[in-house]
SEMARTOR-96758 format. One line per 8 residues: number of its first residue (from 1); their letters; for each residue x, y, z of C-alpha. Coordinates in Angstrom, 3 decimals, padded with zeros to 6 digits. Layout:
N
NUM> A> X Y Z | ...
// end
This chain:
345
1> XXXXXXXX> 031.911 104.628 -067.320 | 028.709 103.760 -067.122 | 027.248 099.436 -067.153 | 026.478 098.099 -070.280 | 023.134 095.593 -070.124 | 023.012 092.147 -071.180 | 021.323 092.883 -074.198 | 023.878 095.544 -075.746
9> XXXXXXXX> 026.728 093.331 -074.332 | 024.605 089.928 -076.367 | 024.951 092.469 -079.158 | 028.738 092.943 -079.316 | 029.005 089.116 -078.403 | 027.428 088.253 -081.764 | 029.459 090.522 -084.091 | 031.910 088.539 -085.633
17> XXXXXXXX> 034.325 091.910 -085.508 | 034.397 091.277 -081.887 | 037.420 088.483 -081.901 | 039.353 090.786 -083.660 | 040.673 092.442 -080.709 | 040.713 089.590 -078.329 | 041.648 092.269 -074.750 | 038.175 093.757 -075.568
25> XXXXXXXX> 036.292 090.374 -076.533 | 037.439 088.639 -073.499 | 036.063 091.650 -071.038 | 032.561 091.522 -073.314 | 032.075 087.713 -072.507 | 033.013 088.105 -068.558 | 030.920 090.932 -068.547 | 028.171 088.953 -070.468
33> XXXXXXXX> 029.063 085.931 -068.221 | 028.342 088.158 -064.849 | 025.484 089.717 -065.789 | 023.560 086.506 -066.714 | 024.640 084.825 -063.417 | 023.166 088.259 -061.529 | 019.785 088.011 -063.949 | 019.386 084.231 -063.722
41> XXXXXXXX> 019.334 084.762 -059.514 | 016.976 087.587 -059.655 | 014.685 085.309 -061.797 | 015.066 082.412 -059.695 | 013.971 085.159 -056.838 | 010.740 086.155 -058.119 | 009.898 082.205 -059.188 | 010.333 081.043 -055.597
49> XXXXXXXX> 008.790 084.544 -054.424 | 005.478 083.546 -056.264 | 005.654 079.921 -055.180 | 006.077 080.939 -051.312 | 003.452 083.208 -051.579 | 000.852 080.883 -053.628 | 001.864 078.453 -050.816 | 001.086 080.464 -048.046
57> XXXXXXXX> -002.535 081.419 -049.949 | -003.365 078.338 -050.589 | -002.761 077.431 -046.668 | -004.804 079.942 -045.678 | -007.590 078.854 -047.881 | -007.617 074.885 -046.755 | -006.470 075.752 -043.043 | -003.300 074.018 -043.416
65> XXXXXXXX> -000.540 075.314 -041.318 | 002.287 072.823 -042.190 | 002.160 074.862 -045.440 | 002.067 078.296 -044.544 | 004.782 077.362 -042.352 | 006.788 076.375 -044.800 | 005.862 079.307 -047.314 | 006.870 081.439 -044.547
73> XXXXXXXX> 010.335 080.065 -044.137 | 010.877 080.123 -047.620 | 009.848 084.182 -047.594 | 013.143 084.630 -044.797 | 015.200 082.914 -046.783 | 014.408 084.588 -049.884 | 015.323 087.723 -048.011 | 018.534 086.529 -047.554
81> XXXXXXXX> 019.235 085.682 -050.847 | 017.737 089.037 -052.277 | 019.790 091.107 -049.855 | 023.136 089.256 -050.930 | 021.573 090.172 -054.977 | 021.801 093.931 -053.374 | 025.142 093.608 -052.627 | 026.215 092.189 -055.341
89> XXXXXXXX> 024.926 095.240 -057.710 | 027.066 097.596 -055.550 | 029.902 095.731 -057.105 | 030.717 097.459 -060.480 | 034.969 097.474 -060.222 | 036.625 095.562 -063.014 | 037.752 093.310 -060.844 | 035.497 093.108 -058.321
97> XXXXXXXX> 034.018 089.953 -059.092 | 037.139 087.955 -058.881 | 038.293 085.422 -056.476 | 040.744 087.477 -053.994 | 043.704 087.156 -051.583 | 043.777 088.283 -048.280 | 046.639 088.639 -046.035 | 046.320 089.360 -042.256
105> XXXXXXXX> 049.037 090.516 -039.974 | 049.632 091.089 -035.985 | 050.405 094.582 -034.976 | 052.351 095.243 -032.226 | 051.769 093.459 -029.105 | 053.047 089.921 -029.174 | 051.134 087.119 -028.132 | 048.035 088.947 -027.992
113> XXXXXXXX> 048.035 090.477 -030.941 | 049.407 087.583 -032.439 | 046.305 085.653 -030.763 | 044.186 087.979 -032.059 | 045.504 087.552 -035.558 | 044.319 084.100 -035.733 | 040.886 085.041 -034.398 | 040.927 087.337 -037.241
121> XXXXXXXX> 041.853 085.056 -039.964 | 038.754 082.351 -038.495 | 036.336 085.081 -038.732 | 036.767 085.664 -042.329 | 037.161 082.127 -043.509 | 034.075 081.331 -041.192 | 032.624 084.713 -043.548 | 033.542 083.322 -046.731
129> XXXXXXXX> 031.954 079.225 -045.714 | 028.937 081.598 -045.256 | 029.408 083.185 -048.857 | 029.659 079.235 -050.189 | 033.114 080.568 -051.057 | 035.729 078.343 -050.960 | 038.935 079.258 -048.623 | 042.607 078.044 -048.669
137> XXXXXXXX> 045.103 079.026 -046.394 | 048.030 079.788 -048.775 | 050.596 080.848 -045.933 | 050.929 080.933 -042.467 | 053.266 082.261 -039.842 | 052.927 080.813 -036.005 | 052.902 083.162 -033.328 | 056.143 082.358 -030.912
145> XXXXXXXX> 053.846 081.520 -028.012 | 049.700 081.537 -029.544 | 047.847 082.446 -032.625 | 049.997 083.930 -035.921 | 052.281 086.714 -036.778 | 050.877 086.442 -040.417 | 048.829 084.527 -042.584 | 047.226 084.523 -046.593
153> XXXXXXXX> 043.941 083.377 -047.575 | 042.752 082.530 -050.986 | 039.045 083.163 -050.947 | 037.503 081.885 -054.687 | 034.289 083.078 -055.188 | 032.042 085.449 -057.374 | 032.439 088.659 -056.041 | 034.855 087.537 -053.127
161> XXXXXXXX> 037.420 090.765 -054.215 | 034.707 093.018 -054.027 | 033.280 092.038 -051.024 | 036.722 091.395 -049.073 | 038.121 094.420 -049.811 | 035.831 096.765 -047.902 | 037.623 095.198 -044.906 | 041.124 096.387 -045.431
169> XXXXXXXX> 042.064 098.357 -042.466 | 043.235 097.823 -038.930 | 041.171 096.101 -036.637 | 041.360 096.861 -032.915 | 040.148 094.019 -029.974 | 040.016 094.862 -026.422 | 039.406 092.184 -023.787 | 040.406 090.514 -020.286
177> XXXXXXXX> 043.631 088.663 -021.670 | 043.575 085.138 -021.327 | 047.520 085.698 -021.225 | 047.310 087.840 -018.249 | 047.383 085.768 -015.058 | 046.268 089.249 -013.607 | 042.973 089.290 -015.854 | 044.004 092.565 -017.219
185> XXXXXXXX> 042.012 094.553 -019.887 | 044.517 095.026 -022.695 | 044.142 096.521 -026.454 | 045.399 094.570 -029.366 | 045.341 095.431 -032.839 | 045.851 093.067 -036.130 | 045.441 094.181 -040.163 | 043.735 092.943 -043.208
193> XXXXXXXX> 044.731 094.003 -046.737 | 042.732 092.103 -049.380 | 043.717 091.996 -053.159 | 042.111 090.254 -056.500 | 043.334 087.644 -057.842 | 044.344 088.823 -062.071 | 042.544 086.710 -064.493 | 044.444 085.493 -067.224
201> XXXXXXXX> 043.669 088.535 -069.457 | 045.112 091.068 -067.462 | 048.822 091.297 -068.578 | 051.193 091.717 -065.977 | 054.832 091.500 -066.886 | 057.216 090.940 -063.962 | 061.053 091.207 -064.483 | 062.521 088.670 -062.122
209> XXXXXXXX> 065.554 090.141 -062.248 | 063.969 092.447 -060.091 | 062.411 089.460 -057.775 | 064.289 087.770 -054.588 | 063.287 084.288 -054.202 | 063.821 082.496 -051.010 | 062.734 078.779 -049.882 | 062.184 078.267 -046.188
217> XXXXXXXX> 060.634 075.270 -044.593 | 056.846 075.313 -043.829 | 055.475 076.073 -040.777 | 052.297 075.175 -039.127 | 049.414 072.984 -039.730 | 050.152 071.134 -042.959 | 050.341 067.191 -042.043 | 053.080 065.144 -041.271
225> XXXXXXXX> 055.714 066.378 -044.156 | 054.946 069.535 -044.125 | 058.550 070.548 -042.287 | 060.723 067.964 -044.074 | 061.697 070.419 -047.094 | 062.486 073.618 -048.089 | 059.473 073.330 -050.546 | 057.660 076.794 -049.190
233> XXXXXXXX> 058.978 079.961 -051.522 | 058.694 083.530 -050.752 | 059.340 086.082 -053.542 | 060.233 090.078 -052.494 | 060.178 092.396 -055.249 | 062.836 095.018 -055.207 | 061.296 097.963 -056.599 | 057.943 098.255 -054.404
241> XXXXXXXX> 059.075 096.145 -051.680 | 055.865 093.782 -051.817 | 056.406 090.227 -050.405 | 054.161 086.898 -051.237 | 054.572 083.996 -049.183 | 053.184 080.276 -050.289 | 053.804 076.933 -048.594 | 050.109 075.386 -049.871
249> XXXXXXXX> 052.044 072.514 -051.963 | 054.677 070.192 -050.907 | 055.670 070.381 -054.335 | 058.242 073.583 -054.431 | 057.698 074.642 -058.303 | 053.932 074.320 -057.775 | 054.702 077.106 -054.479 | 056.935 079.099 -056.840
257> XXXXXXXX> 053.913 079.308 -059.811 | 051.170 080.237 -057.102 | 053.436 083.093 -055.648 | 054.283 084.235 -058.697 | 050.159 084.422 -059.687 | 049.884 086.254 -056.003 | 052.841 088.685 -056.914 | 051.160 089.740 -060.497
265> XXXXXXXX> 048.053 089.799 -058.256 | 049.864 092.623 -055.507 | 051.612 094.192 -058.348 | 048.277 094.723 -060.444 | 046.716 096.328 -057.224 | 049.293 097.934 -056.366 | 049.413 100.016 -059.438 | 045.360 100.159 -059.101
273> XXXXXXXX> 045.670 101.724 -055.304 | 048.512 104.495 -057.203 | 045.932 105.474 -059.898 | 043.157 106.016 -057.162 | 045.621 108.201 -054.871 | 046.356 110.860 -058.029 | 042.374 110.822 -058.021 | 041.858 111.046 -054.502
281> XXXXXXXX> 044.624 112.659 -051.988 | 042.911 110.929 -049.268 | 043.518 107.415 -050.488 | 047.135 107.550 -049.480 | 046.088 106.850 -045.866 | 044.307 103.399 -046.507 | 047.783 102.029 -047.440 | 049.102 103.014 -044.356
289> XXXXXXXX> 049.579 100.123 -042.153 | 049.720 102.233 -039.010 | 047.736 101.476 -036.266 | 045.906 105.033 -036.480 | 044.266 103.559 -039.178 | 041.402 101.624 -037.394 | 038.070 101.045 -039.225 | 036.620 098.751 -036.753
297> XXXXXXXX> 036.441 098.127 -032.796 | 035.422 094.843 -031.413 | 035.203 095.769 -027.663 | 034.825 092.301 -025.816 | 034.883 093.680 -021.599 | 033.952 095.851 -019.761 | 031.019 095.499 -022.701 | 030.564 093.900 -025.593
305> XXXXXXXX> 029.883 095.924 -028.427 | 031.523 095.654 -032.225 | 031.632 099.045 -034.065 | 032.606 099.984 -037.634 | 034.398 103.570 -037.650 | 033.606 104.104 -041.505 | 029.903 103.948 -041.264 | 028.854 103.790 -037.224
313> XXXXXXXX> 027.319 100.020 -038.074 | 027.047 098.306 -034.960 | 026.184 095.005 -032.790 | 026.550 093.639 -029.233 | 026.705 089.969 -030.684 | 030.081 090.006 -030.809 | 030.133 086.439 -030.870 | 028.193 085.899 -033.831
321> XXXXXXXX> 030.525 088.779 -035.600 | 033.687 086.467 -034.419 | 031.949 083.520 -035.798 | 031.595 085.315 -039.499 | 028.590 087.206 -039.636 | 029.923 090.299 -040.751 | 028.121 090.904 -043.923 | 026.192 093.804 -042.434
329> XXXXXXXX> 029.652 095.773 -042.339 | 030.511 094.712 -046.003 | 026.909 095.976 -047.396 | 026.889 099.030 -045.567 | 031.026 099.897 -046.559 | 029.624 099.424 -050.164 | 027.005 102.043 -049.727 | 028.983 104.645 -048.307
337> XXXXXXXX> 031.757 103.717 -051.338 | 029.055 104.332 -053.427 | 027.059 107.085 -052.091 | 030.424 108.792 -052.031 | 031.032 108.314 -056.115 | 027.752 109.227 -056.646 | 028.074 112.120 -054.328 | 031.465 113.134 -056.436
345> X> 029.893 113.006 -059.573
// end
């Protein structure tokens, strides 16, 4: 289906028909909503685009390097900003532009994959500080001697779904293991499966007759009470087998409503991921959790060198990749998605 534009969706907004089916008047305004925020930062582009650059003229003309200096700056940054923009219009999924979950788990391995988990889960909440998302750790699961055997993140942002998912998929790290008292090379592996959180308008009805709740006590980093009760609640639901963890709250009916928001979330993707399989045969393999499934290699000795497998992106700053700065694998996965639909069609 192809985008509406602001003006035919400012159209719909003002007929008073609209609010008579309030499903389809809800999507108009976030639609309307989204495309504004997108149009007000291209706007605020060009306006700082023609300041820089009557900055940096005006510089030149009185010899005053201070301010073409600073109208230079202002030209990288506005680069930055216009590339994110970019990015941004690759994201046309109906829910791409909400806030998401992501949960990340340790393959096989033990400690170092375990290790490796947690380096994982900093590298995408140092990604989303970058985004000016905000991050919560919803649930996490120590390693038995370093790092985590599993974890959730709550990444709120515009756009954070869209962006996060690109990097579901198993991620492969080989190093000198700071395990090994032999300073052996080994291979570990970890996954990340991202998912949107639903907005109140999507309608997800759950039969909890159909849901196992447990309580366990929390685990981790969480201040002094954070072991004292059994206030952390995990729900399992029978039918698909999915499983949502929370221990954010010491409250335990606040844990019980947010796992309950992050089962409707898995649920609703879920049943999204189906849809796209009858569509596309090949789809059934990205919900394999198998380790076969790699689309990136982060090769730390003999050399350093991080490589996506989807679309051949790569960088010897591996550091700076560890540290968050993956965007460049995010914008060019979004191509590719796209160049494929267009492609199709």
């Amino acid at each position: 289906m192809a985008r509406q534009t602001l003006s035919e969706l400012d159209a719909q907004a003002a007929d008073g028909s609209l609010w008579q089916d309030a499903d389809k008047a809800k999507k108009v305004m976030k639609d309307k909503r989204r495309l504004e925020l997108q149009l007000g930062s291209y706007d605020a582009i060009r306006r700082r685009l023609d300041d820089a650059i009557a900055l940096i003229e005006l510089g030149e003309e009185e010899k005053d390097a201070a301010a073409v200096d600073e109208g230079t700056r202002e030209l990288h940054a506005l680069t930055a900003d216009a590339k994110k923009l970019e990015t941004q219009c690759l994201l046309g999924g109906p829910v791409d532009a909400n806030n998401a979950y992501m949960d990340i788990h340790a393959g096989a391995g033990g400690t170092e994959s375990c290790d490796w988990a947690a380096m994982l889960m900093r590298m995408y909440i140092r990604w989303a500080e970058r985004q000016g998302f905000k991050v919560t750790i919803m649930e996490s699961t120590d390693g038995d001697q370093a790092g985590i055997k599993s974890a959730t993140l709550h990444i709120e942002g515009l756009f954070a779904y869209g962006m996060a998912k690109t990097e579901n998929g198993v991620h492969r790290l080989v190093r000198i293991s700071p395990f090994d008292s032999n300073a052996r090379r080994h291979t570990s592996f970890a996954s990340a499966f991202a998912y949107p959180e639903v907005d109140d308008d999507i309608d997800i009805e759950i039969d909890m007759g159909q849901v196992r709740v447990d309580t366990y006590r929390s685990s981790g980093a969480g201040g002094q009470h954070v072991n004292t009760t059994d206030s952390a609640i995990r729900m399992t639901h029978l039918p698909t087998g999915i499983v949502v963890a929370c221990q954010q709250d010491r409250s335990q009916h606040r844990n019980r409503d947010i796992a309950l928001q992050m089962l409707k979330a898995r649920l609703f993707e879920h049943e999204m991921r189906k849809r796209e399989a009858e569509r596309e045969a090949m789809e059934a393999g990205k919900t394999d959790n198998s380790w076969g499934h790699q689309i990136r290699s982060y090769v730390l000795q003999p050399y350093q060198m991080v490589k996506d497998l989807r679309t051949g992106v790569e960088t010897s700053n591996t550091d700076a990749v560890l540290d968050g700065d993956i965007q460049e694998f995010i914008d060019a996965a979004l191509a590719a998605k796209v160049g494929e639909t267009n492609t199709e069609a």
